[in-house]
N, C-alpha and C positions, 0 to 999 in steps of 0.2 A: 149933793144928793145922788147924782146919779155914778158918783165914786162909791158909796155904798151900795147902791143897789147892784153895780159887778163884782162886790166883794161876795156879796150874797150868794151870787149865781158861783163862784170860787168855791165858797164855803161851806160846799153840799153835808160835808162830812158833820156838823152839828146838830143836824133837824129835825125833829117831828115832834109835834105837840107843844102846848103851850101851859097848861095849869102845872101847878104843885100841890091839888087839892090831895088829901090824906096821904100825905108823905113827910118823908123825917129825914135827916143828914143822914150822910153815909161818910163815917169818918177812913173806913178800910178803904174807900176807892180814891179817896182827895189823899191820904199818907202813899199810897202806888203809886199816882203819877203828879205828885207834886215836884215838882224841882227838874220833869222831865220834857222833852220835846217831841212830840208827838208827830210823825210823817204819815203821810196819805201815800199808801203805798198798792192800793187795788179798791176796783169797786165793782158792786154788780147787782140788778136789781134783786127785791128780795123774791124768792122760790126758785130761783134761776140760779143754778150750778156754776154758771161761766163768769170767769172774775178777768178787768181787764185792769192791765197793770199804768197807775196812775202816778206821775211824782211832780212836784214843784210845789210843793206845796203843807204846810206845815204849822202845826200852835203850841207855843210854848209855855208852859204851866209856871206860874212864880214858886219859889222858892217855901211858899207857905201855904202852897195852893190854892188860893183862893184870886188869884188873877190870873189873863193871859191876854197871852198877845196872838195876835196871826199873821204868818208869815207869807207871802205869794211872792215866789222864784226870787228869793231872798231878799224879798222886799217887807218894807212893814205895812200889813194893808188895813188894821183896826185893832185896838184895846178894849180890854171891859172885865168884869169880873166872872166869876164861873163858881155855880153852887152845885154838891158833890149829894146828892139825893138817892135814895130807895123808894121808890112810888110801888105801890100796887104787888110788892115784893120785887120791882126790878131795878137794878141800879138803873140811874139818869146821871146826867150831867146838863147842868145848864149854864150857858153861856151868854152872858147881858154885854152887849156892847156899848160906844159910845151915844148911841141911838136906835130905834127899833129895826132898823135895816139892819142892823149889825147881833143882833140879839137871835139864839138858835139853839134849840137843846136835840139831844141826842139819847137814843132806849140802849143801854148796853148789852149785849148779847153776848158776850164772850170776851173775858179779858185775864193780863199777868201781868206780871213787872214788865213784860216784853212786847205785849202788844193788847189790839183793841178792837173787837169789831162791833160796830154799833149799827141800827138801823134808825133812818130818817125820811121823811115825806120829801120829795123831789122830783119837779115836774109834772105831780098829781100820780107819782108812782112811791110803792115805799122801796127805799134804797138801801143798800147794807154796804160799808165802806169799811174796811183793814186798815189800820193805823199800828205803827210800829213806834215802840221807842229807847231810848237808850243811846248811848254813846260807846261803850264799850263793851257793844254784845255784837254776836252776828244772826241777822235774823230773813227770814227770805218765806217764801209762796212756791208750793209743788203744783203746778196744775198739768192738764194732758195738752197735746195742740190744739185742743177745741177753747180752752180757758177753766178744762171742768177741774175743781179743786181734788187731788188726790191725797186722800185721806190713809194714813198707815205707811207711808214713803219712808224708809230708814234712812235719816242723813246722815253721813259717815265722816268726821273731822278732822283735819288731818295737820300733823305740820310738818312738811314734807311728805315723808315715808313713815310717819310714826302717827298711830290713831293715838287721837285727843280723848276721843266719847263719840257715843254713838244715840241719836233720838230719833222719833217718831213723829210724821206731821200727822197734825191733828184734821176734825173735820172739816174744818175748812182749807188744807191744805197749808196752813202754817207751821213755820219750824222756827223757834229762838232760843236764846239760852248767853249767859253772859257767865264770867269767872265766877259767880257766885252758885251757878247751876251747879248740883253734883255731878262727880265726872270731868267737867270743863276746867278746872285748876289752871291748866295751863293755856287759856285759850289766846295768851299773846301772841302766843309763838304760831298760831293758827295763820294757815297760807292756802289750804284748798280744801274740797268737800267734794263727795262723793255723794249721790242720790240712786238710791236703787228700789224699785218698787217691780212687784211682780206683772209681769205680761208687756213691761218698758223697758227701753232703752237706757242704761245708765246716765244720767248726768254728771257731770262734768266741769269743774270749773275754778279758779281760783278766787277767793276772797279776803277777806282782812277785816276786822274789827271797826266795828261801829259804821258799817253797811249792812243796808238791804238787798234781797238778791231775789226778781220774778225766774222760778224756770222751766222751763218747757219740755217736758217726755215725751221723747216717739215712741207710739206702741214698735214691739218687738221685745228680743229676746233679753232678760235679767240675767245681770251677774251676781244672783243674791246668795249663788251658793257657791262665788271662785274667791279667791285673792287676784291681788296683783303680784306677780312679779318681775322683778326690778335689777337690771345690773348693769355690769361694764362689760365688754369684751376687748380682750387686748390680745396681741402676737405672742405667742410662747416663747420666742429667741428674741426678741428685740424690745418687747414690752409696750410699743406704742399700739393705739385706740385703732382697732378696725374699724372703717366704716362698709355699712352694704350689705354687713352678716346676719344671716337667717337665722330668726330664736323660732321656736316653735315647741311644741308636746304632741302626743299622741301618735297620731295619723300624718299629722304636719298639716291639717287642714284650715286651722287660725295659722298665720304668721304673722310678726313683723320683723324690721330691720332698724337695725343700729346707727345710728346717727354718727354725726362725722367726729365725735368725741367716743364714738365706741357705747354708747347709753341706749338701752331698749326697757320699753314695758311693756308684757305681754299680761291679759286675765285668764289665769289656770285656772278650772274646778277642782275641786277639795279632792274629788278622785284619783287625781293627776298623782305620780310623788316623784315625777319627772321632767327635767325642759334640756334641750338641746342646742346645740349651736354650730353653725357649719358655715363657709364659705367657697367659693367657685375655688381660692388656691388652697385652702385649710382646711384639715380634716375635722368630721365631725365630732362633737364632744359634747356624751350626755352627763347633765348632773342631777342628785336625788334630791328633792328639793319637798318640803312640808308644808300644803298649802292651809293655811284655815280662813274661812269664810269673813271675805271682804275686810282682810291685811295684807300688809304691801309683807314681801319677805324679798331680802335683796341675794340673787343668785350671780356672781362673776365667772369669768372665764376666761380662759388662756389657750389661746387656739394654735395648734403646731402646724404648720403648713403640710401642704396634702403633695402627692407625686411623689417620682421614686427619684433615686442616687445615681450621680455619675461620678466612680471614684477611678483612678489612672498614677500614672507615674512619667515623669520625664528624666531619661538617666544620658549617661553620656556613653562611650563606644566604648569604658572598662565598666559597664554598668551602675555605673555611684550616680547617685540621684543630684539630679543638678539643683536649686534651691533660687527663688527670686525669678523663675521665669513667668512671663505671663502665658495665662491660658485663658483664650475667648471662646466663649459657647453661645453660638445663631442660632436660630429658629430656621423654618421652612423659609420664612421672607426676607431673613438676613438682618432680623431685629438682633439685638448683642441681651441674651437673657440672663449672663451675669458672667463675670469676668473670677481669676483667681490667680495668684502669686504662689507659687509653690514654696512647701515647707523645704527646710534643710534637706531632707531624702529626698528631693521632687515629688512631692506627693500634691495631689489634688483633688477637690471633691467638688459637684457640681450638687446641691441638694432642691428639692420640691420641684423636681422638671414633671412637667405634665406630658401625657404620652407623645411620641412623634420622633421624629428624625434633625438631629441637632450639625451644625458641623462645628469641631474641636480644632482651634488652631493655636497654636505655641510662637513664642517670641521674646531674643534675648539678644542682646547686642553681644557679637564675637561669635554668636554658634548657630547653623543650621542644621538642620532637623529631617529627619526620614521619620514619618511624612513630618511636613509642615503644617497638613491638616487634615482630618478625615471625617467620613459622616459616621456617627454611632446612633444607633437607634434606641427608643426607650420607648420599650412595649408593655408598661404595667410590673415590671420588676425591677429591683435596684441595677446597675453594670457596673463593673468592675473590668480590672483588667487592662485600662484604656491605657495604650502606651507609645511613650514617641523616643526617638533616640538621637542622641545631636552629635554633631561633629564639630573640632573647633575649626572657625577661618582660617584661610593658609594650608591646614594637614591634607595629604593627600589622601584620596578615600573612596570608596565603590559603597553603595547604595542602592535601594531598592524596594522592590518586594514581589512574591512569588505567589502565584493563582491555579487554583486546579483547572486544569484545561477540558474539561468536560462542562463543569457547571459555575466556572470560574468566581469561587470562592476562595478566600486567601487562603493558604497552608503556612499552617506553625511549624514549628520545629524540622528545617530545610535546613542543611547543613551549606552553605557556602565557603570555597576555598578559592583562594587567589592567591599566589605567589605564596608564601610563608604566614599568611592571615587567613582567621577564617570567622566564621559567626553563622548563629542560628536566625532563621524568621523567626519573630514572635506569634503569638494565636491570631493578629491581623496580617503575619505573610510578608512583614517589615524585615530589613535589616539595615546595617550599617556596620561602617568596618575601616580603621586604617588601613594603605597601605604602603609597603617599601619599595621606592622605585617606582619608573613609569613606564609611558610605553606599552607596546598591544602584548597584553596580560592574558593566562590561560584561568578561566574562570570556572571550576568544577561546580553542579549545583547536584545535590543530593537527596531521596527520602526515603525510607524503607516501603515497599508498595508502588515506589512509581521506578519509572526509566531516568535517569539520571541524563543531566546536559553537557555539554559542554560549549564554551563559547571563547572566541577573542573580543578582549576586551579594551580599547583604546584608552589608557590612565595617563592624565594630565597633570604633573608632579602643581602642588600646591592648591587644588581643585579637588572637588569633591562630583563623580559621574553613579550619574543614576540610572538605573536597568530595571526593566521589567519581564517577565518570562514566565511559562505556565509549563507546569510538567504534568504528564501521561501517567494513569494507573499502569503496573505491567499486567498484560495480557494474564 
């Protein structure tokens, strides 16, 4: 006895009144949820807005509706039959169990294939309870954070990125709908929903077929008038997934960032017909993009890395580009911010350097080099020009490079003579040079504009000697 009387107190969801005086079957409501399972999925007294979300609990209708069972957190807690009436013009449902403890009918107040809200006497208050059912629909409760049901909520269905259909909750803040709904055809493939109601917060969430789903709105701002959009971001030269990259529109005042597979979604309004993408090394890159209200539209991207060029040559003392050499490029700290192997002509390119001062040093087994390394700067333009010149091991040879002796700045094109050999600075004031013979050498240095040097120079046959020297504008 006292196992029914806590089924009782369970089984709020069935009650109020007892006669069937002037009433008649109701064959439409016993053919709806004959064969169905009925869930307790919110309650709240009646006049009162606020519905609290309730589950464990559940009655299952026979096959020819005229039985059921009741089920508490998947137990079986009493049998009986259940007669499917219109009293007074309102549907009823009554439910007789296996004894009068077990026995409880219910006033229907609003019902579909998909759900139920009925009211019943309970506690000496009258009650109004949501009951859902189905197996292979998705059905759920819009309310605010106080519990109040929001009535008019567009729910938006999605499977993935592709809308399924889109409905309306009703007054009591109910939404359901199964393959049979028009619109919903495809509703297996259904994975998430989107809730948007005006002066709220969008909701949010993934679900699946033949659940129920309580959700909760924080007042704030509606995306009832954006889309989502949706992409990848990947590197323009190498093709893999940036992550960290700013998507954004307008102003850039919404942002987000792309996840470690390169993936962002941001919600544009309809006004938008643009979104953008940029990172700390990649330049930015806008695309024109179609928004319509509350559909995903998927925008990708291919971002070219940002910063300028450092392109150069490494050649040898008859100036043929030497090819296979390595050239390393530091940062201020002596980080190595990207290495390079010279083509056939000794060519090389340093690309996306960010502004600053790098140092450039060269290396090849059998040949050294004037300079071996130097600093070049990258001020917000590409450079060009960068160039080293080698000697091979063993050759005898004079080396160097030439600086204006006022502001000492290197000087290009310095004519140098030694013995029978001669060579130009380059625009960094470099040279390099065979020579024939050793021994203290007379060394002419010349430029049109300055005073011309001369010097001895001690040459050590199979060694390579390096000089430094700065010439005078003439007076």
């Amino acid at each position: 006895m006292k196992k029914y009387l806590l089924y009782v107190t369970v089984l709020v969801f069935f009650f109020s009144g007892c006669g069937k005086d002037d009433s008649e079957p109701n064959v439409a409501l016993r053919e709806t949820f004959k064969g169905e399972e009925l869930q307790l999925m919110a309650s709240r007294k009646s006049g009162n807005s606020e519905w609290t979300a309730l589950s464990g609990i559940s009655v299952s209708i026979s096959e020819d509706g005229f039985f059921f069972t009741l089920n508490q957190n998947n137990g079986n807690a009493c049998e009986g039959s259940v007669d499917w009436r219109s009293e007074n013009g309102k549907p009823k449902a009554y439910f007789k169990g296996e004894n009068d403890t077990c026995s409880f009918d219910i006033t229907i107040i609003d019902y579909d294939s998909n759900h139920l809200v009925g009211e019943l006497s309970w506690e000496e208050n009258l009650q109004e309870w949501l009951l859902v059912s189905g197996t292979d629909n998705i059905k759920g409760l819009v309310v605010d954070r106080v519990g109040n049901p929001l009535l008019g909520a567009r729910v938006v269905v999605k499977a993935f990125h592709e809308k399924i259909g889109v409905l309306e909750t009703d007054e009591f803040g109910y939404f359901g709908f199964n393959s049979q709904t028009p619109g919903f055809e495809n509703l297996e493939g259904a994975n998430n929903i989107v809730v948007y109601k005006e002066g709220f917060e969008d909701g949010r969430r993934e679900v699946s077929p033949g659940a129920q789903y309580f959700m909760v709105l924080d007042e704030g701002l509606s995306g009832l008038n954006e889309g989502i959009v949706y992409g990848y971001v990947s590197d323009a030269d190498g093709g893999e997934p940036l992550a960290g990259i700013t998507v954004s529109y307008g102003d850039g005042s919404d942002v987000v960032y792309t996840n470690s597979e390169g993936y962002y979604e941001i919600s544009v309004p309809t006004s938008e017909n643009s979104v953008y993408a940029y990172g700390e090394s990649h330049e930015k890159k806008t695309n024109s993009v179609s928004v319509e209200m509350q559909t995903d539209v998927q925008v990708n991207f291919s971002l070219l890395r940002s910063g300028s060029s450092m392109t150069g040559t490494v050649l040898n003392i008859d100036a043929v580009g030497v090819g296979d050499v390595r050239v390393t490029c530091k940062d201020r700290n002596g980080a190595i911010v990207d290495t390079y192997s010279t083509t056939s002509d000794g060519a090389f390119v340093f690309e996306h350097l960010k502004d600053g001062v790098y140092l450039v040093s060269v290396s090849v087994s059998g040949m050294q080099f004037i300079p071996a390394q130097q600093l070049v700067a990258v001020l917000g333009s590409d450079v060009s020009g960068v160039m080293f010149k080698g000697i091979a091991n063993g050759k005898t040879g004079i080396g160097g490079n030439v600086n204006h002796a006022i502001d000492g700045s290197p000087l290009g094109g310095v004519l140098v003579i030694c013995g029978s050999s001669s060579a130009v600075t380059d625009s960094n004031g470099y040279f390099v040079m065979e020579i024939e013979g050793s021994g203290s050498m007379a060394v002419t240095v010349a430029k049109d504009g300055f005073d011309p040097r001369y010097l001895q120079v001690p040459i050590t046959s199979g060694q390579l000697v390096y000089i430094t020297l700065s010439l005078s504008p003439t007076p």
